[in-house]
N, CA, C and O atoms as CSV, one atom per row, in Angstrom:
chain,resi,resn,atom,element,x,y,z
A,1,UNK,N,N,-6.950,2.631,11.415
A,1,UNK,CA,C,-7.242,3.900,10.782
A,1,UNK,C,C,-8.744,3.957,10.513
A,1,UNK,O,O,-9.386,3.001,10.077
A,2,UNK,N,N,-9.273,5.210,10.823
A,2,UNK,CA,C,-11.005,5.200,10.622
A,2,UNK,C,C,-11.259,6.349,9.874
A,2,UNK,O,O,-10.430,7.258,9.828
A,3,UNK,N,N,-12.488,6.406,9.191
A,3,UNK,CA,C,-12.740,7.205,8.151
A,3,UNK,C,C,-12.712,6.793,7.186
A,3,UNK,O,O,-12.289,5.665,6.929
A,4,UNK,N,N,-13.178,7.639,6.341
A,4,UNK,CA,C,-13.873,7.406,4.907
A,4,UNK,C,C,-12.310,6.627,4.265
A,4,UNK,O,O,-12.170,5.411,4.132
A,5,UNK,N,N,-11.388,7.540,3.977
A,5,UNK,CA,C,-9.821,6.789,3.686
A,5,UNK,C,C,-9.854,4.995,4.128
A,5,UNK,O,O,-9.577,4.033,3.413
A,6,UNK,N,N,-10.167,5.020,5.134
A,6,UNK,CA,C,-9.732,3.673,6.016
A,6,UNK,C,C,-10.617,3.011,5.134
A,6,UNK,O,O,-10.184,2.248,4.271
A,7,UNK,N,N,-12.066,3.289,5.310
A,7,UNK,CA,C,-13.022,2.565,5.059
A,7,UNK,C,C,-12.440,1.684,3.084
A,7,UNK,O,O,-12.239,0.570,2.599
A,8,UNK,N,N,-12.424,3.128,2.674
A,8,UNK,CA,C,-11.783,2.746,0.946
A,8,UNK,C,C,-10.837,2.033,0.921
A,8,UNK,O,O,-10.681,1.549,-0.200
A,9,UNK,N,N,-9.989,1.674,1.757
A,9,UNK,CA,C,-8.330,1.146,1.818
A,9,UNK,C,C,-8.598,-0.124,1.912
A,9,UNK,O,O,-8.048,-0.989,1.230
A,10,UNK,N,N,-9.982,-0.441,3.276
A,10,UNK,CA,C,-9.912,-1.712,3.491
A,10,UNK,C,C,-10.918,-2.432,2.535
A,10,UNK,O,O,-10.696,-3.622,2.311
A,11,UNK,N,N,-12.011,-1.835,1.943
A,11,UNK,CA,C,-12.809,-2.350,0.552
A,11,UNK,C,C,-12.098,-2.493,-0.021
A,11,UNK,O,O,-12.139,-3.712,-0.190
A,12,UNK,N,N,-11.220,-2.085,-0.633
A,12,UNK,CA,C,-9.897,-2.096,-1.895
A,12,UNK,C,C,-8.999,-3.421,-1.657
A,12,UNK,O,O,-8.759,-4.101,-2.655
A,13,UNK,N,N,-8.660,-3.695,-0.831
A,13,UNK,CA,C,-7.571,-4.457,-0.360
A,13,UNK,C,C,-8.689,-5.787,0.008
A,13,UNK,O,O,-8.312,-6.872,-0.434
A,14,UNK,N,N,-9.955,-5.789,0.738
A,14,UNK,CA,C,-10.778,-6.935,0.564
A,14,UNK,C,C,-11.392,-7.462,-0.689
A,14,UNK,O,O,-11.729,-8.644,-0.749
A,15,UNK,N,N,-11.589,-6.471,-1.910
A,15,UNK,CA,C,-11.372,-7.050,-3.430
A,15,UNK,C,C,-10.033,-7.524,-3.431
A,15,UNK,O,O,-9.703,-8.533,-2.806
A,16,UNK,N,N,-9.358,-6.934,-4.012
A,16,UNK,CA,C,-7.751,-7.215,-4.246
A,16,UNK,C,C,-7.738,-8.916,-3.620
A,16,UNK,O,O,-7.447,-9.720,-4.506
A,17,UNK,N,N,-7.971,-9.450,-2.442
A,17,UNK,CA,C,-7.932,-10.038,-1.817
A,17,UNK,C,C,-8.898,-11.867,-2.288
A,17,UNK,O,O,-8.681,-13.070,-2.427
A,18,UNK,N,N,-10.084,-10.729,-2.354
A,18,UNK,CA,C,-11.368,-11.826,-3.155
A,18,UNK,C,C,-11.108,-12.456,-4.822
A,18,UNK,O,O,-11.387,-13.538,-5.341
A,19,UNK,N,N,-10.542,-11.395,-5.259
A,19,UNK,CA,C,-9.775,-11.968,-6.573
A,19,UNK,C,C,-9.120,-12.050,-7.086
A,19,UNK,O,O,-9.018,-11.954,-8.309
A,20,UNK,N,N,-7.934,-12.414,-5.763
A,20,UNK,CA,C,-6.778,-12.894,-5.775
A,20,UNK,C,C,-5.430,-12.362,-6.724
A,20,UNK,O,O,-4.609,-13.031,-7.353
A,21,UNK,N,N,-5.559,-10.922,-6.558
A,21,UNK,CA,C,-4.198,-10.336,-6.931
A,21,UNK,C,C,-3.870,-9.469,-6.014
A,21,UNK,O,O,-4.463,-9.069,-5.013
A,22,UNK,N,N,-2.447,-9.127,-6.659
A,22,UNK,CA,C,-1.923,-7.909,-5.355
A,22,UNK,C,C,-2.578,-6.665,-6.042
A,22,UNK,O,O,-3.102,-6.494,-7.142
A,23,UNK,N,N,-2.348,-5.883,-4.981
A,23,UNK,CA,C,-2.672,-4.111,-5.222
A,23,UNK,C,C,-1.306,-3.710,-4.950
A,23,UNK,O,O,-0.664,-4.188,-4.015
A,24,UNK,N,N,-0.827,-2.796,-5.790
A,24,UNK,CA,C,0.132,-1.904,-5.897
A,24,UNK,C,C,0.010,-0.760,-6.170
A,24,UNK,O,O,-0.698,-0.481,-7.138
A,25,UNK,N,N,0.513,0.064,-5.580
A,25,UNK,CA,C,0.564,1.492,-5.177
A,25,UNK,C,C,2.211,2.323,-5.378
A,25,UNK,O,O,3.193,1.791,-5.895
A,26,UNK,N,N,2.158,3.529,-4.893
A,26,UNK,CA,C,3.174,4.218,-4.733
A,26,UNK,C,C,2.904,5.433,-3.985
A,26,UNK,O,O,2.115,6.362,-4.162
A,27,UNK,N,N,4.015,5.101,-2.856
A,27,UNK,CA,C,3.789,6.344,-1.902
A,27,UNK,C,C,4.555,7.539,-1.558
A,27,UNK,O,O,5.724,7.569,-1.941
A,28,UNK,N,N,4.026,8.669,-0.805
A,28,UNK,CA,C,5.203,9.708,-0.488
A,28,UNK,C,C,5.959,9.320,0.770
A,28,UNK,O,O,5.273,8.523,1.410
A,29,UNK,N,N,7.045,9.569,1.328
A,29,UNK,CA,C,7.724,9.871,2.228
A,29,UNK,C,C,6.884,9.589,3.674
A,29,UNK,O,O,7.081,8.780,4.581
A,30,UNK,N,N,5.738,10.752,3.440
A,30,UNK,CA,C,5.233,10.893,4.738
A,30,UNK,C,C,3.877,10.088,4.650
A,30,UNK,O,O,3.078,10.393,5.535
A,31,UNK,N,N,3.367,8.911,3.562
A,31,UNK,CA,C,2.604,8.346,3.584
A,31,UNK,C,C,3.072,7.136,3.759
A,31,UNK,O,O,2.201,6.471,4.321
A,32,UNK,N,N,4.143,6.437,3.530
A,32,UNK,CA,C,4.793,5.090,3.990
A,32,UNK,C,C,3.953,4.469,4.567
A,32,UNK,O,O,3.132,3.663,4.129
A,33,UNK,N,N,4.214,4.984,6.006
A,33,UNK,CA,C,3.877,4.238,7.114
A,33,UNK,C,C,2.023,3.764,7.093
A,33,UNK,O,O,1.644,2.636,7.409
A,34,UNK,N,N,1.190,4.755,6.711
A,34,UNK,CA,C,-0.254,4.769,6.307
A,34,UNK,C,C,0.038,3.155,5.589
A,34,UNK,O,O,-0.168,2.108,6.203
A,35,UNK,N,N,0.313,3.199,4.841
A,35,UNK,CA,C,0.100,1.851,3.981
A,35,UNK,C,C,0.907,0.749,4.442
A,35,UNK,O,O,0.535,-0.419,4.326
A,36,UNK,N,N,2.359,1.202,5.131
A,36,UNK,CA,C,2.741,-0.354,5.659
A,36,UNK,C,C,1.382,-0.814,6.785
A,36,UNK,O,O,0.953,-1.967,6.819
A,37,UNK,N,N,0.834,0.297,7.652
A,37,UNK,CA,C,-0.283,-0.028,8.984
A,37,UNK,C,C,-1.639,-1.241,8.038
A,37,UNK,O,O,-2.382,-2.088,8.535
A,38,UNK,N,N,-1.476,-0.814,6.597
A,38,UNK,CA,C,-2.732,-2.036,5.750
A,38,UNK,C,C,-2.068,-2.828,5.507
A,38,UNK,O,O,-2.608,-3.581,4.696
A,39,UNK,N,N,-0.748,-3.240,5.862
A,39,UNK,CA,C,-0.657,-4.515,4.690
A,39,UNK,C,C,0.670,-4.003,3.913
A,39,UNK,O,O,1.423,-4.963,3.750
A,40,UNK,N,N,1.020,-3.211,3.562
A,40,UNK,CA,C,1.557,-2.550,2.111
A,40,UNK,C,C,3.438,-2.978,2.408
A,40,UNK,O,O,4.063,-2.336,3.252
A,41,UNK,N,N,3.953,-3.831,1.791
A,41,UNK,CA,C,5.435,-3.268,2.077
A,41,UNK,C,C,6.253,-2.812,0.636
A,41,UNK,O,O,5.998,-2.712,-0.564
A,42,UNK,N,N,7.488,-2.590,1.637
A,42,UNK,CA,C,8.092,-1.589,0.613
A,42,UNK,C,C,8.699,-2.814,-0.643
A,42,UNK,O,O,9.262,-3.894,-0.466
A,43,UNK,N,N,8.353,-2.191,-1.757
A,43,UNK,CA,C,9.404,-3.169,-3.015
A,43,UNK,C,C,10.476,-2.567,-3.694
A,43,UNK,O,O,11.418,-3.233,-4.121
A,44,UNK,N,N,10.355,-0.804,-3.878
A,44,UNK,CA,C,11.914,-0.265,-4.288
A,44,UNK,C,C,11.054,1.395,-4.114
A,44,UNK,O,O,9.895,1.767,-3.932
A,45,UNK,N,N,12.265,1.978,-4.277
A,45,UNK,CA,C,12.246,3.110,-4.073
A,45,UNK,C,C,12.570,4.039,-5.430
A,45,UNK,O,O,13.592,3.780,-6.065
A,46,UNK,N,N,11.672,5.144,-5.874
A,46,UNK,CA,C,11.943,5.801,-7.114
A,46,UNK,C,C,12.766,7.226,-6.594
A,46,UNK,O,O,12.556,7.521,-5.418
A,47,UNK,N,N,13.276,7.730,-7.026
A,47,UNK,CA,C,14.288,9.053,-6.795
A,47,UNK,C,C,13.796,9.665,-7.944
A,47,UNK,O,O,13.401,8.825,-8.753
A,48,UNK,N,N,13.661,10.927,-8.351
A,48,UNK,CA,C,13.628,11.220,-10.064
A,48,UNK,C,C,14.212,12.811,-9.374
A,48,UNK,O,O,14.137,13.058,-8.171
A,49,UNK,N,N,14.836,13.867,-10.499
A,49,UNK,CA,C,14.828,15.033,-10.693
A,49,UNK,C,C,15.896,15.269,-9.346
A,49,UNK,O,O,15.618,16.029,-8.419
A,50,UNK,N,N,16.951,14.601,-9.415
A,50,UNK,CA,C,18.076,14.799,-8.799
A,50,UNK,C,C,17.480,14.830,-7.050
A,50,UNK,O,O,17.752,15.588,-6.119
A,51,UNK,N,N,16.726,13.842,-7.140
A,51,UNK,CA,C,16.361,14.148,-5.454
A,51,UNK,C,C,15.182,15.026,-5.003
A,51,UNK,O,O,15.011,15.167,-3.792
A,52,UNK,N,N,14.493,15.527,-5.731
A,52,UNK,CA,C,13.319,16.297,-5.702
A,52,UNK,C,C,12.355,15.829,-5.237
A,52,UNK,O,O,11.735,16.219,-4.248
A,53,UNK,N,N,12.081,14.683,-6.115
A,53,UNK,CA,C,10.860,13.528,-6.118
A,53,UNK,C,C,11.433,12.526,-5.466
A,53,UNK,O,O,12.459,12.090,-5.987
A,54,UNK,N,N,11.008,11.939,-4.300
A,54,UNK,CA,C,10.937,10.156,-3.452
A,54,UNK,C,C,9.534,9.847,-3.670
A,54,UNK,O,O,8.428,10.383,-3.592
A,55,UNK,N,N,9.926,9.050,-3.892
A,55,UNK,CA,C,8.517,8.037,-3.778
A,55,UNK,C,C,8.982,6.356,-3.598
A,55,UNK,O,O,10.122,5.970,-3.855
A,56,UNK,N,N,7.865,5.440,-3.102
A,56,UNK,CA,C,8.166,4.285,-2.406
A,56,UNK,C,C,7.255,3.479,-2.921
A,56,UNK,O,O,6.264,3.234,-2.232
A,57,UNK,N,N,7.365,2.968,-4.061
A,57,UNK,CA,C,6.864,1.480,-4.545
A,57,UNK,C,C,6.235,0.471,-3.595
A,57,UNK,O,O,6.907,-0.078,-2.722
A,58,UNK,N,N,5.371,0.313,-3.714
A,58,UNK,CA,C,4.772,-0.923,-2.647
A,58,UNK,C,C,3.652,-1.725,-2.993
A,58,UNK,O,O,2.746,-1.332,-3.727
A,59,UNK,N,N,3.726,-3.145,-2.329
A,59,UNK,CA,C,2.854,-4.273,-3.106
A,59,UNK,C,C,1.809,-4.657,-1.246
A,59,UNK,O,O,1.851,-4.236,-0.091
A,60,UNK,N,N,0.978,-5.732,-2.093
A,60,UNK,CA,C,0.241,-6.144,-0.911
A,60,UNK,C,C,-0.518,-7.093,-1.622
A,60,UNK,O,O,-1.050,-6.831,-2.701
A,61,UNK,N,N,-0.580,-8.056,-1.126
A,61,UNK,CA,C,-1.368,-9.470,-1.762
A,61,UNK,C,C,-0.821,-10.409,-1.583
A,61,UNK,O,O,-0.318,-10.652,-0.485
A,62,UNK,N,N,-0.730,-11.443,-2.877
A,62,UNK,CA,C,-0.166,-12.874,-3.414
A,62,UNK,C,C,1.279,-12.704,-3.022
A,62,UNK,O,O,1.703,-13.518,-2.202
A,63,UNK,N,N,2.008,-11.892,-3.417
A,63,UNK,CA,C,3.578,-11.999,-3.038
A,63,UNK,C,C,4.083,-10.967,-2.166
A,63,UNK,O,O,5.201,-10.870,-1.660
A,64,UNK,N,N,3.110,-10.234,-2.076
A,64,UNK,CA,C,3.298,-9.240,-0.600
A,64,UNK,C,C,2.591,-9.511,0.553
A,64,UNK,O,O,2.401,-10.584,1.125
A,65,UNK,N,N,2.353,-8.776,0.726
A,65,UNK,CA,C,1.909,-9.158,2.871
A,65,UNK,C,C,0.407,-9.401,3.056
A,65,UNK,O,O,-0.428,-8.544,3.346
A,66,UNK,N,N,0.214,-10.604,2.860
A,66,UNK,CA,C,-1.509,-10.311,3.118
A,66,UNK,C,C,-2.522,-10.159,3.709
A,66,UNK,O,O,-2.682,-11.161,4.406
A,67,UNK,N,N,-3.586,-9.244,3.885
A,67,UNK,CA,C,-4.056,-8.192,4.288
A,67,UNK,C,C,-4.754,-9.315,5.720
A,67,UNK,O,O,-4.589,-10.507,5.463
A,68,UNK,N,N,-5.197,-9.144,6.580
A,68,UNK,CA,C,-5.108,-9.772,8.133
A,68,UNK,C,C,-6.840,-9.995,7.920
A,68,UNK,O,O,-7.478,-9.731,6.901
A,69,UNK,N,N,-7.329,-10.522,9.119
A,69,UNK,CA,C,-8.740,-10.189,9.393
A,69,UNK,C,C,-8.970,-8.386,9.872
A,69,UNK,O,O,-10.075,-7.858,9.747
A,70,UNK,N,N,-8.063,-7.813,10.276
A,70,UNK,CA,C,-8.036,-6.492,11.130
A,70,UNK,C,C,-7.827,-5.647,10.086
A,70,UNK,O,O,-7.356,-4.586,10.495
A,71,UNK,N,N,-8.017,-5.682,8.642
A,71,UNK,CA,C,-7.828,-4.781,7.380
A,71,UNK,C,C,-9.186,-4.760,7.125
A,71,UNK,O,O,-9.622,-4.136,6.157
């Protein structure tokens, strides 16, 4: 992924990385995949307002997936 986004994702995740904790996030539906492509996997899934709201919990680091030379 390139661009300014990419660029922030992979500074973020190369701290995260340098001092040794995870980054956690939460995503939409149609952003999933954006963050599994860094690193990101899924840890649970939130539902709220009878199905209205999805959203997708996700870690990356120490006990999640850690970030490659290619992040």
């Amino acid at each position: 992924m390139k661009g300014a986004a990419g660029m922030l994702m992979r500074w973020s995740l190369e701290r995260a990385n340098a001092e040794e904790v995870e980054a956690y996030l939460e995503a939409s539906l149609e952003g999933k995949l954006v963050y599994e492509y860094f690193g990101f996997r899924e840890v649970e899934w939130l539902i709220v307002f009878e199905g209205r709201f999805v959203g997708c919990m996700m870690v990356s680091g120490l006990k999640g997936v850690v970030a490659g030379s290619d992040v």
